[in-house]
mmCIF file as gemmi writes it, N, C-alpha and C atoms, coordinates in Angstrom:
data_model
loop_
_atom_site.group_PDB
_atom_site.id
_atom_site.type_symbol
_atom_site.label_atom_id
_atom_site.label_alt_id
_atom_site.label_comp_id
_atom_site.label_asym_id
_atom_site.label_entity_id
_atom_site.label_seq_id
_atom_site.pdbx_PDB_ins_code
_atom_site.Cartn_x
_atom_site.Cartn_y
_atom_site.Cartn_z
_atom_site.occupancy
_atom_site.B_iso_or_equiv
_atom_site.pdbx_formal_charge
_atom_site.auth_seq_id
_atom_site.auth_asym_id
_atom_site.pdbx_PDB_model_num
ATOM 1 N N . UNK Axp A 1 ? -27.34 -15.468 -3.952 1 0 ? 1 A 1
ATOM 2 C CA . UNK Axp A 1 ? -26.165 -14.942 -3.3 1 0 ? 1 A 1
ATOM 3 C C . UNK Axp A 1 ? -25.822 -13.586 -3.913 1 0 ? 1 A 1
ATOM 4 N N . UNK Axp A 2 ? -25.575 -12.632 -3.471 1 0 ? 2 A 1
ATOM 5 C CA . UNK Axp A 2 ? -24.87 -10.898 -3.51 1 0 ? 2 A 1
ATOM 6 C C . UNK Axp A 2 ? -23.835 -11.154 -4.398 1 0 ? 2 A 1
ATOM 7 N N . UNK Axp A 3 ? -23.471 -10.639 -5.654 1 0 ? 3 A 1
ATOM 8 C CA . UNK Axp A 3 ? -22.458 -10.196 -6.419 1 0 ? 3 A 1
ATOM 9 C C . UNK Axp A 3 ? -21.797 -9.299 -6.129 1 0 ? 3 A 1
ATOM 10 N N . UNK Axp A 4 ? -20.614 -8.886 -6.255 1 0 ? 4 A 1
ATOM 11 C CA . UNK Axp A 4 ? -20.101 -7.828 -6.325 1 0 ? 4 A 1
ATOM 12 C C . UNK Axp A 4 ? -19.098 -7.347 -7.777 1 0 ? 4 A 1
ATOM 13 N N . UNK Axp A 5 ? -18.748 -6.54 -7.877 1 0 ? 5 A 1
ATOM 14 C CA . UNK Axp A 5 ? -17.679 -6.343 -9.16 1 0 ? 5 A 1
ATOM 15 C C . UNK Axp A 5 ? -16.654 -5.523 -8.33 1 0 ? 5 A 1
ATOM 16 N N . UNK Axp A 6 ? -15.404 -5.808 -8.527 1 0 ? 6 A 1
ATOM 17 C CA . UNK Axp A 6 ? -14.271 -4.854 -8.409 1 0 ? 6 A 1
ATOM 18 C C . UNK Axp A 6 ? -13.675 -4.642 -9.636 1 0 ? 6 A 1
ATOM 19 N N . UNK Axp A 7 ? -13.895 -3.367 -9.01 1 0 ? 7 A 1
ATOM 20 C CA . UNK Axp A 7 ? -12.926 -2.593 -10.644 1 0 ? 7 A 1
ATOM 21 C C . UNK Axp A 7 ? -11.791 -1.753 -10.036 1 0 ? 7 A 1
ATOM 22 N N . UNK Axp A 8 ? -10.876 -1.2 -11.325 1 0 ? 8 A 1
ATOM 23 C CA . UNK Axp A 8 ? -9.376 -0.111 -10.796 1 0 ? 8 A 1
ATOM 24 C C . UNK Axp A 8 ? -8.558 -0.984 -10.03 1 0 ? 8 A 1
ATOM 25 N N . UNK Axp A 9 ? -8.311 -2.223 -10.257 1 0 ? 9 A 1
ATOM 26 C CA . UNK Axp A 9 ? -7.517 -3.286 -9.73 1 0 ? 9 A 1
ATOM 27 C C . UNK Axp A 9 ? -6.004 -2.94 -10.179 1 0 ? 9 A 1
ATOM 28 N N . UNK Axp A 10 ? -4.895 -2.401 -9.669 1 0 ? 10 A 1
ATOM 29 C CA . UNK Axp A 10 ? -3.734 -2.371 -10.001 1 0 ? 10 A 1
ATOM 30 C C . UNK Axp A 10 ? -3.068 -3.493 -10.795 1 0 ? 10 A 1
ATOM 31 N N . UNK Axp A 11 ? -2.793 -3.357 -11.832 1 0 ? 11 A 1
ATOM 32 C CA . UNK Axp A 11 ? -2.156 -4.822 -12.593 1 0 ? 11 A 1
ATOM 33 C C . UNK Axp A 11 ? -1.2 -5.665 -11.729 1 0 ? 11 A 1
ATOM 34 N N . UNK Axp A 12 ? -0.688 -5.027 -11.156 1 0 ? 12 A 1
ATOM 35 C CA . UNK Axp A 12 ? 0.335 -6.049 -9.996 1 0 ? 12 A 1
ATOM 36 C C . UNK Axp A 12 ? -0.138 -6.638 -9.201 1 0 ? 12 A 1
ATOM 37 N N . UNK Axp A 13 ? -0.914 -5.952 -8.545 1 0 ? 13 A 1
ATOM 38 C CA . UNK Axp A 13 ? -2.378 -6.985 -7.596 1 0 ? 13 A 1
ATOM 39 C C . UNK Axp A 13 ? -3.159 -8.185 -8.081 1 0 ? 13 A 1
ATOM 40 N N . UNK Axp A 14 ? -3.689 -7.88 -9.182 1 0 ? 14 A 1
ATOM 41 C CA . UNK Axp A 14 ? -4.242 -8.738 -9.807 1 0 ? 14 A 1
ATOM 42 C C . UNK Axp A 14 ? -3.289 -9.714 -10.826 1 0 ? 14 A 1
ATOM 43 N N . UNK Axp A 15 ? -2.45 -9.631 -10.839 1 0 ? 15 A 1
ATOM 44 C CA . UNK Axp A 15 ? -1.33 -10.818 -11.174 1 0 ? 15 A 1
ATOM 45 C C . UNK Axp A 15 ? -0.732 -11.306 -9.987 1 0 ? 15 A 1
ATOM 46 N N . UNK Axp A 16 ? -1.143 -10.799 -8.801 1 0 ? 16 A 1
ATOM 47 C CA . UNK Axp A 16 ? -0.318 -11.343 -7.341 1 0 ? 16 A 1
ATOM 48 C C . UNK Axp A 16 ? -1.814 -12.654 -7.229 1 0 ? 16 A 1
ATOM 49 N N . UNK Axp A 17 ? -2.829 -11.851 -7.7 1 0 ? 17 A 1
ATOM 50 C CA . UNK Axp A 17 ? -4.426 -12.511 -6.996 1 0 ? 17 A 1
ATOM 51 C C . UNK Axp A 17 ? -4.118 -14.279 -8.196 1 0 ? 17 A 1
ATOM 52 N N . UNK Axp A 18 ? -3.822 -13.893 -9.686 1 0 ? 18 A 1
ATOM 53 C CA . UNK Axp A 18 ? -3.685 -14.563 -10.125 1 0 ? 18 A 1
ATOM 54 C C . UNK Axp A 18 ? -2.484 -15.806 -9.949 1 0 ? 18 A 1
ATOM 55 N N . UNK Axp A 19 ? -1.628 -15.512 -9.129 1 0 ? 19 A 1
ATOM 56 C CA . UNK Axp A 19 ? -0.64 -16.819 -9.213 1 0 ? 19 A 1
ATOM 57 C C . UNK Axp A 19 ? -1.372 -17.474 -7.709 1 0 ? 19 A 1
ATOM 58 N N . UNK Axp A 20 ? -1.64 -16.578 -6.803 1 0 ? 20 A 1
ATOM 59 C CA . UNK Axp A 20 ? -2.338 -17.47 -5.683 1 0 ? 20 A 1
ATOM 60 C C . UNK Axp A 20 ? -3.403 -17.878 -6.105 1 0 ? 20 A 1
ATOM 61 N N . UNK Axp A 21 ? -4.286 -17.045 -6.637 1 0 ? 21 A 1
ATOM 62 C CA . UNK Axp A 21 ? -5.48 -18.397 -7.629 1 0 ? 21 A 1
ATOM 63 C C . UNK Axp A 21 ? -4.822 -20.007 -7.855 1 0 ? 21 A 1
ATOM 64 N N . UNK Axp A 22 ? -3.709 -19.422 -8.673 1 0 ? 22 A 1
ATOM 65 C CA . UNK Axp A 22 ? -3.365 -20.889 -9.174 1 0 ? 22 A 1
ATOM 66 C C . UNK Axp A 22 ? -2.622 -21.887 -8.306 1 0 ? 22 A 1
ATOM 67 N N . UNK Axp A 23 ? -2.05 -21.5 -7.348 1 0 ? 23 A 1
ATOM 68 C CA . UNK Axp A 23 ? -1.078 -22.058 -6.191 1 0 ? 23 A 1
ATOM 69 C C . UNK Axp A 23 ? -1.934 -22.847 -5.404 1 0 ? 23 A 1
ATOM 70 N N . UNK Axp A 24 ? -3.476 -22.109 -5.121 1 0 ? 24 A 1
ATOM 71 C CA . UNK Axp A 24 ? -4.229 -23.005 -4.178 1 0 ? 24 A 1
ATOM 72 C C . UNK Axp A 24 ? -5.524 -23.737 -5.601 1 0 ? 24 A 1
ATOM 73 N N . UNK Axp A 25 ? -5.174 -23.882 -6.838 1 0 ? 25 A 1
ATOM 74 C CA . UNK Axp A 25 ? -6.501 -24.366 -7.823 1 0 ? 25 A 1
ATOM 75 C C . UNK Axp A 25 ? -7.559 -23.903 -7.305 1 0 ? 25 A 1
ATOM 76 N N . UNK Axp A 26 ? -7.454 -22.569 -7.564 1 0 ? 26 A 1
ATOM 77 C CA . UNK Axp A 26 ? -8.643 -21.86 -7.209 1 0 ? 26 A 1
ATOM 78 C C . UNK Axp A 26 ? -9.03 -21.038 -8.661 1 0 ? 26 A 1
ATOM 79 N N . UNK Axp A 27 ? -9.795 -20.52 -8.916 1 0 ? 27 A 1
ATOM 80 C CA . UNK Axp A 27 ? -10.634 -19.453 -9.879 1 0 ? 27 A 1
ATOM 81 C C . UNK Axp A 27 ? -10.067 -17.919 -9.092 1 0 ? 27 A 1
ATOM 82 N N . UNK Axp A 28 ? -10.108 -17.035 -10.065 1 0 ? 28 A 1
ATOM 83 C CA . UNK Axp A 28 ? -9.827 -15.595 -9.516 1 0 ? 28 A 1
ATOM 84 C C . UNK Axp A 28 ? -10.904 -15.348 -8.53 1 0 ? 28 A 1
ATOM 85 N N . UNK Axp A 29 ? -12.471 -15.471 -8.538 1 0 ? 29 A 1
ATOM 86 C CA . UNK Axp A 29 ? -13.198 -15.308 -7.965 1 0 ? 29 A 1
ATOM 87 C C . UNK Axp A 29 ? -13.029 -15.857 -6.44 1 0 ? 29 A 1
ATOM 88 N N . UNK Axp A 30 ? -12.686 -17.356 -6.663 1 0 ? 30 A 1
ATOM 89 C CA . UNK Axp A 30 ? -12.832 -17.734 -5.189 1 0 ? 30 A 1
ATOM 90 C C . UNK Axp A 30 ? -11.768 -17.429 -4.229 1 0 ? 30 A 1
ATOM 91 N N . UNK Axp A 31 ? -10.795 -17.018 -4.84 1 0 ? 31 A 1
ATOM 92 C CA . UNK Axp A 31 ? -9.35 -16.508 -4.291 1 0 ? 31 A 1
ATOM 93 C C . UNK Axp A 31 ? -9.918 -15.409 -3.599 1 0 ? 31 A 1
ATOM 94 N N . UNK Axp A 32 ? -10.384 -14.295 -3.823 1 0 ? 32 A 1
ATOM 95 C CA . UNK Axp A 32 ? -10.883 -13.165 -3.916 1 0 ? 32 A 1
ATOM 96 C C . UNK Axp A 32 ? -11.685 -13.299 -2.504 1 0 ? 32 A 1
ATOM 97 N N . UNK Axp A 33 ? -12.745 -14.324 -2.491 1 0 ? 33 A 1
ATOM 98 C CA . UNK Axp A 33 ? -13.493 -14.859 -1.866 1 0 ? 33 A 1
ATOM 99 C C . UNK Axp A 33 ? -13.045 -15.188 -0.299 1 0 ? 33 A 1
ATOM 100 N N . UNK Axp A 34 ? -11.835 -16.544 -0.416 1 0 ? 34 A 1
ATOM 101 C CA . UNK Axp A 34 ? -10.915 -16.551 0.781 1 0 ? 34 A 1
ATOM 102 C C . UNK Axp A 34 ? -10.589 -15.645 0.881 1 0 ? 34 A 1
ATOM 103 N N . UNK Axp A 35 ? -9.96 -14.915 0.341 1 0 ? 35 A 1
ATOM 104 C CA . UNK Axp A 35 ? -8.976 -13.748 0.616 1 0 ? 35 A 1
ATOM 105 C C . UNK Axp A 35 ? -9.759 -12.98 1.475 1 0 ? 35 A 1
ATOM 106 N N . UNK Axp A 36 ? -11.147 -12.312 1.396 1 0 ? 36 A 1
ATOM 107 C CA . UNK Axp A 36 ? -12.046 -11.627 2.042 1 0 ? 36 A 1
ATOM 108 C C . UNK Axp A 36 ? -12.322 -12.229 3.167 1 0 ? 36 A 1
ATOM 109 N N . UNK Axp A 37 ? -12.358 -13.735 2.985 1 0 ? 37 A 1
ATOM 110 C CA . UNK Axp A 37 ? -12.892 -14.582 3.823 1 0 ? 37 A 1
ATOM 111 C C . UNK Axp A 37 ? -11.941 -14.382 5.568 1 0 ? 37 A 1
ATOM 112 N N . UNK Axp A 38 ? -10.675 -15.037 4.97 1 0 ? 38 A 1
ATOM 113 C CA . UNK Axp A 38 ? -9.453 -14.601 5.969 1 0 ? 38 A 1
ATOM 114 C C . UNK Axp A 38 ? -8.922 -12.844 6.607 1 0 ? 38 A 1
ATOM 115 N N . UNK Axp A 39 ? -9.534 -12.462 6.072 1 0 ? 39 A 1
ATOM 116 C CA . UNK Axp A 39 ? -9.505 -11.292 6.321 1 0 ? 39 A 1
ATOM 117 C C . UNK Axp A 39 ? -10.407 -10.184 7.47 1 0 ? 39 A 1
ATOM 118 N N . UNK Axp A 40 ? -11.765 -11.029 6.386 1 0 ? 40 A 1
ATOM 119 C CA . UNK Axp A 40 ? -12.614 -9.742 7.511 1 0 ? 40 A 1
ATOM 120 C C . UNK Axp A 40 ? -13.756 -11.076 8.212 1 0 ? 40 A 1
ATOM 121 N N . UNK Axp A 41 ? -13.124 -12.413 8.445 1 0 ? 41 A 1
ATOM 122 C CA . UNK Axp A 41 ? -13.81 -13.718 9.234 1 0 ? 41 A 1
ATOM 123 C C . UNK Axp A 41 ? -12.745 -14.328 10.084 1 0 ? 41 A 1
ATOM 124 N N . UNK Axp A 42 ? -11.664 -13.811 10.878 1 0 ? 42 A 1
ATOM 125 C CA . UNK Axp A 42 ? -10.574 -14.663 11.257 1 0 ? 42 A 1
ATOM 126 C C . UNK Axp A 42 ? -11.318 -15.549 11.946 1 0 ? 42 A 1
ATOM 127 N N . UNK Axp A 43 ? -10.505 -16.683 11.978 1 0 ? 43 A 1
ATOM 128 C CA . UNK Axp A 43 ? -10.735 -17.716 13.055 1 0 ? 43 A 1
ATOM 129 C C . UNK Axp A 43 ? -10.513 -17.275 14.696 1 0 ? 43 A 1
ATOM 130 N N . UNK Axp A 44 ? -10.72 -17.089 15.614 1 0 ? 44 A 1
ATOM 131 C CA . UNK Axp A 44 ? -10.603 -17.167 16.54 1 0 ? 44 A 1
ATOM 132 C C . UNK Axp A 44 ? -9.289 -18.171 17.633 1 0 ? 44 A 1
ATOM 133 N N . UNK Axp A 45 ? -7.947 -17.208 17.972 1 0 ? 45 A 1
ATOM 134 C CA . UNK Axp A 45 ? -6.999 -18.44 18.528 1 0 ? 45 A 1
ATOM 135 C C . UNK Axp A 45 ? -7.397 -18.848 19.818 1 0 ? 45 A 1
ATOM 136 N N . UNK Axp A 46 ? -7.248 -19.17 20.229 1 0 ? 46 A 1
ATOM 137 C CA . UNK Axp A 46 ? -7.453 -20.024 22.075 1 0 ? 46 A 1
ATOM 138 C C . UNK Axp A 46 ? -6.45 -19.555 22.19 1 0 ? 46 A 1
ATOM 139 N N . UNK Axp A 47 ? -6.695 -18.991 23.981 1 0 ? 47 A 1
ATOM 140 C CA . UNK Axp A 47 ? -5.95 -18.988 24.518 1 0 ? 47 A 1
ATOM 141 C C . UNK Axp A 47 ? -4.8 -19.82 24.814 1 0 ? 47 A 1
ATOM 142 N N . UNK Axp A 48 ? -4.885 -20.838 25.267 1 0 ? 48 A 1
ATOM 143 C CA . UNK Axp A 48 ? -3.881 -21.724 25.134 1 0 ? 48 A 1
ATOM 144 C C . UNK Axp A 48 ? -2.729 -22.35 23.872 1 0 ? 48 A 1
ATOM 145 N N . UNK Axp A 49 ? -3.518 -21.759 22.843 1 0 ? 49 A 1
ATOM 146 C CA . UNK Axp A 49 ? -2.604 -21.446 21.513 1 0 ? 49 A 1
ATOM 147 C C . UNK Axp A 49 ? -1.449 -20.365 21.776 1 0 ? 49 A 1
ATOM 148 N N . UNK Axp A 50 ? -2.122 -19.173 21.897 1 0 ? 50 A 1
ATOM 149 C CA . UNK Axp A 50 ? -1.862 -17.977 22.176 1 0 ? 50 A 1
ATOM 150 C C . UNK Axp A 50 ? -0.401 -17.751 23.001 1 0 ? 50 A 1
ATOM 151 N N . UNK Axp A 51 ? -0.826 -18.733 24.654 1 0 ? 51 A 1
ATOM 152 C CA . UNK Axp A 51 ? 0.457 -18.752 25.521 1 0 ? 51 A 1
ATOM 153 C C . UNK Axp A 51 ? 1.474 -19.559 24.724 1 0 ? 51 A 1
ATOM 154 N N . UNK Axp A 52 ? 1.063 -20.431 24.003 1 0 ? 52 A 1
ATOM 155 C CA . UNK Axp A 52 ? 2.593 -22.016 23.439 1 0 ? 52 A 1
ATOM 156 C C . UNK Axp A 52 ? 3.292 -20.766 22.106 1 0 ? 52 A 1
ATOM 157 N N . UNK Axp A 53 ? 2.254 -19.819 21.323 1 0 ? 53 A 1
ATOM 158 C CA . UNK Axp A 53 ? 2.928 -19.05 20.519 1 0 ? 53 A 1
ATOM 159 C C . UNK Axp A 53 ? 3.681 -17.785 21.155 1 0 ? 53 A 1
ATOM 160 N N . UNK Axp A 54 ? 3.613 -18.23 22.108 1 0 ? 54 A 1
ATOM 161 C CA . UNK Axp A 54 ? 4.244 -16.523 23.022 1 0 ? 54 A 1
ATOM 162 C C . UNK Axp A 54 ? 5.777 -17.328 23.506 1 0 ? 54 A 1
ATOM 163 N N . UNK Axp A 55 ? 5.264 -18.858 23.955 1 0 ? 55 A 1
ATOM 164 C CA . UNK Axp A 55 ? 6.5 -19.584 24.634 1 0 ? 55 A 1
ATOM 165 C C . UNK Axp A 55 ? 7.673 -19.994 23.554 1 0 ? 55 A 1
ATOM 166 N N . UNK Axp A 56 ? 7.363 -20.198 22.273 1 0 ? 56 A 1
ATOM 167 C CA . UNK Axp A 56 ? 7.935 -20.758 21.448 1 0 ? 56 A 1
ATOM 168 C C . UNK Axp A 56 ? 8.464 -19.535 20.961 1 0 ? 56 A 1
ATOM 169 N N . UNK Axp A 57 ? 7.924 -18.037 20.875 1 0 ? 57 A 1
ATOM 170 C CA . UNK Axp A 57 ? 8.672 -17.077 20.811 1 0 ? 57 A 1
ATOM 171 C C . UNK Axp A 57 ? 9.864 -17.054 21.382 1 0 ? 57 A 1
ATOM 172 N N . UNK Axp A 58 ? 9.57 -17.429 22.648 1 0 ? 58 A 1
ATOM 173 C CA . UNK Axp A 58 ? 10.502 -16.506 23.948 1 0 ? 58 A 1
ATOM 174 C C . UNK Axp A 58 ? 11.848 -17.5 23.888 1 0 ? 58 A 1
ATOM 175 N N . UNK Axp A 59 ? 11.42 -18.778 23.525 1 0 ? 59 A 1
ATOM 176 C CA . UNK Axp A 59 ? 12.554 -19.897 23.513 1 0 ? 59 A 1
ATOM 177 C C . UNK Axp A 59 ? 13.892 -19.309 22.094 1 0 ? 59 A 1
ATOM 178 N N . UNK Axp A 60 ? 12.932 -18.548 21.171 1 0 ? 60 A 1
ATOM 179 C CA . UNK Axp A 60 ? 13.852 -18.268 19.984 1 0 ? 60 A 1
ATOM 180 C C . UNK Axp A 60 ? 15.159 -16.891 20.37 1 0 ? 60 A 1
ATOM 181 N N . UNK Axp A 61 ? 14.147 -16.292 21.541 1 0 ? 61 A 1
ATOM 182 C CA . UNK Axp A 61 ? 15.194 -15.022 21.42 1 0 ? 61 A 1
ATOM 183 C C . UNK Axp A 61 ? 16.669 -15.834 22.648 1 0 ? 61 A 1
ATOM 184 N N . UNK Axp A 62 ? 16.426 -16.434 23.602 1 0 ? 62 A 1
ATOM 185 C CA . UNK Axp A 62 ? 17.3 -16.95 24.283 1 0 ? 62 A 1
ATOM 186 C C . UNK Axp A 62 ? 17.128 -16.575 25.676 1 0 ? 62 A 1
ATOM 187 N N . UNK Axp A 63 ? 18.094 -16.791 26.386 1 0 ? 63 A 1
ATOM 188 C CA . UNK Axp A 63 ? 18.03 -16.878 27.965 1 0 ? 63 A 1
ATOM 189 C C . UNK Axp A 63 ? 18.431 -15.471 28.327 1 0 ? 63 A 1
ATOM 190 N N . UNK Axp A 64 ? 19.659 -14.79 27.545 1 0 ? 64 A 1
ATOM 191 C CA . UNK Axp A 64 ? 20.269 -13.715 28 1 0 ? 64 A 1
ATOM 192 C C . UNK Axp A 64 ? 19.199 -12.48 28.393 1 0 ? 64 A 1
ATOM 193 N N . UNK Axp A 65 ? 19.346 -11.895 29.654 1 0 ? 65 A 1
ATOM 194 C CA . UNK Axp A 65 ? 18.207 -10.566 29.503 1 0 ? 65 A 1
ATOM 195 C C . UNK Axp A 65 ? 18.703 -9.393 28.638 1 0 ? 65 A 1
ATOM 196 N N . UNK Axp A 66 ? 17.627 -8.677 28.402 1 0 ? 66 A 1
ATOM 197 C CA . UNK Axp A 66 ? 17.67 -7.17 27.457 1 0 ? 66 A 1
ATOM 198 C C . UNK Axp A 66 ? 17.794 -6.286 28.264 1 0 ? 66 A 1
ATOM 199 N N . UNK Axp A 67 ? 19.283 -5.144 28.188 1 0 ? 67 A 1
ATOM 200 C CA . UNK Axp A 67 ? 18.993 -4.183 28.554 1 0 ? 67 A 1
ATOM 201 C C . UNK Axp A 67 ? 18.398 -3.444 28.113 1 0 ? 67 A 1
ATOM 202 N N . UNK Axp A 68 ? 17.83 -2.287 28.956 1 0 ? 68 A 1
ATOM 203 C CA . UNK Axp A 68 ? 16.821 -1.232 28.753 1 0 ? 68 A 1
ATOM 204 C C . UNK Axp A 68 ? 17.875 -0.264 27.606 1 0 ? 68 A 1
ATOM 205 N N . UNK Axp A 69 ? 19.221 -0.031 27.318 1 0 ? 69 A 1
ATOM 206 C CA . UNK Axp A 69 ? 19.755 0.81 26.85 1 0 ? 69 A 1
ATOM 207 C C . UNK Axp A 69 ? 19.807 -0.136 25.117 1 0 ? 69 A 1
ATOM 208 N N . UNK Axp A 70 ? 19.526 -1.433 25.047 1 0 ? 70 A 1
ATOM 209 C CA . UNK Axp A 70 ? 19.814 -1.996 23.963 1 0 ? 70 A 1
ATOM 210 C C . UNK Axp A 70 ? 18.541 -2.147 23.361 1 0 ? 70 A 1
ATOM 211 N N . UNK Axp A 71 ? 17.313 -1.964 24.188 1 0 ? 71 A 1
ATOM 212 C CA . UNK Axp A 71 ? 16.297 -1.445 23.475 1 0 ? 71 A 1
ATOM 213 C C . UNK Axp A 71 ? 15.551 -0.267 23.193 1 0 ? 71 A 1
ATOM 214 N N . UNK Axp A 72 ? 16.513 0.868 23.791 1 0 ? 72 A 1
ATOM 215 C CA . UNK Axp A 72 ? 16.452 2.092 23.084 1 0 ? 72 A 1
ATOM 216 C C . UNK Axp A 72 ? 17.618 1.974 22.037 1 0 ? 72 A 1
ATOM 217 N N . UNK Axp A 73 ? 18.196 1.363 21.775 1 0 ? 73 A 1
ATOM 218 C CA . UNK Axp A 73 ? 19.646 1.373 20.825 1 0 ? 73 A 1
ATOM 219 C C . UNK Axp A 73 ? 18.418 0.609 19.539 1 0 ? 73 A 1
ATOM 220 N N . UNK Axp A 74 ? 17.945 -0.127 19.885 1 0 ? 74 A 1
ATOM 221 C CA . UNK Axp A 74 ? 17.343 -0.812 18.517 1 0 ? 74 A 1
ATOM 222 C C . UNK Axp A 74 ? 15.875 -0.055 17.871 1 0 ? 74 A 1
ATOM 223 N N . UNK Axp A 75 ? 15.571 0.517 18.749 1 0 ? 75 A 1
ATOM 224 C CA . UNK Axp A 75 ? 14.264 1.687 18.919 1 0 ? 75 A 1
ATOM 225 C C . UNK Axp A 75 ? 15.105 2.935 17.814 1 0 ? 75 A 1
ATOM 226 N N . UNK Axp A 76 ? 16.303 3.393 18.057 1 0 ? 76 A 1
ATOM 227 C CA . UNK Axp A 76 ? 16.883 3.999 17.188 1 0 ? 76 A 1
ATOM 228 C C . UNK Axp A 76 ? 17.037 3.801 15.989 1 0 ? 76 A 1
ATOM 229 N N . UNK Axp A 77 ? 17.407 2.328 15.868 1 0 ? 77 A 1
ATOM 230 C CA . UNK Axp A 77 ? 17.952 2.094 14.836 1 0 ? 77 A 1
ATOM 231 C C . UNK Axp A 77 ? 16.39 2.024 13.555 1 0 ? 77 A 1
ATOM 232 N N . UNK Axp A 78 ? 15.277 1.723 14.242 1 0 ? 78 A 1
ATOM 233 C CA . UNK Axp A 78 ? 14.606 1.224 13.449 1 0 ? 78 A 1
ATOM 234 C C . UNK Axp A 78 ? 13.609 2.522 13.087 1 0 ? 78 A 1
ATOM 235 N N . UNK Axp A 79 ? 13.832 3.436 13.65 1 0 ? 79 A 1
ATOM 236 C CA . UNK Axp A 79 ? 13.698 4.85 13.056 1 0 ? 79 A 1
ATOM 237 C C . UNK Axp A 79 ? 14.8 5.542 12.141 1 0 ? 79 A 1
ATOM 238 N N . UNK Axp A 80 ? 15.88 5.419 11.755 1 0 ? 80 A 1
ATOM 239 C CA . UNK Axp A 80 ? 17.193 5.059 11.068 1 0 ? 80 A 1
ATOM 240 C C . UNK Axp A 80 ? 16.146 5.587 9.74 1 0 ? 80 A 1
């Protein structure tokens, strides 16, 4: 199997890599590993995932409609 080494690891990173090491009983290495893994291997959602996570969205914001002026009002704000 291919080795790699990372080096110039920011100390904060690598104490972030280290408590999720330990959160999932993992080794720094294999953390590293998922981490790459989830990253540049996603799983693939189904469609039908996809629509129930769009529906379960839409149920959170509510029934009321959006005006067009309250989403340039929040478009503002979030350039603020």
């Amino acid at each position: 199997m291919p080795a790699i080494t990372v080096k110039n690891i920011k100390h904060e990173l690598y104490e972030q890599l280290k408590v999720a090491a330990q959160a999932h009983y993992r080794s720094i290495n294999s953390e590293i590993i998922s981490c790459l893994e989830r990253t540049l291997l996603p799983t693939p959602i189904l469609p039908e995932d996809r629509i129930q996570k769009a529906r379960d969205l839409r149920a959170t914001i509510g029934s009321g409609k959006i005006a067009a002026k309250d989403i340039a009002r929040a478009i503002k704000r979030g350039r603020a």
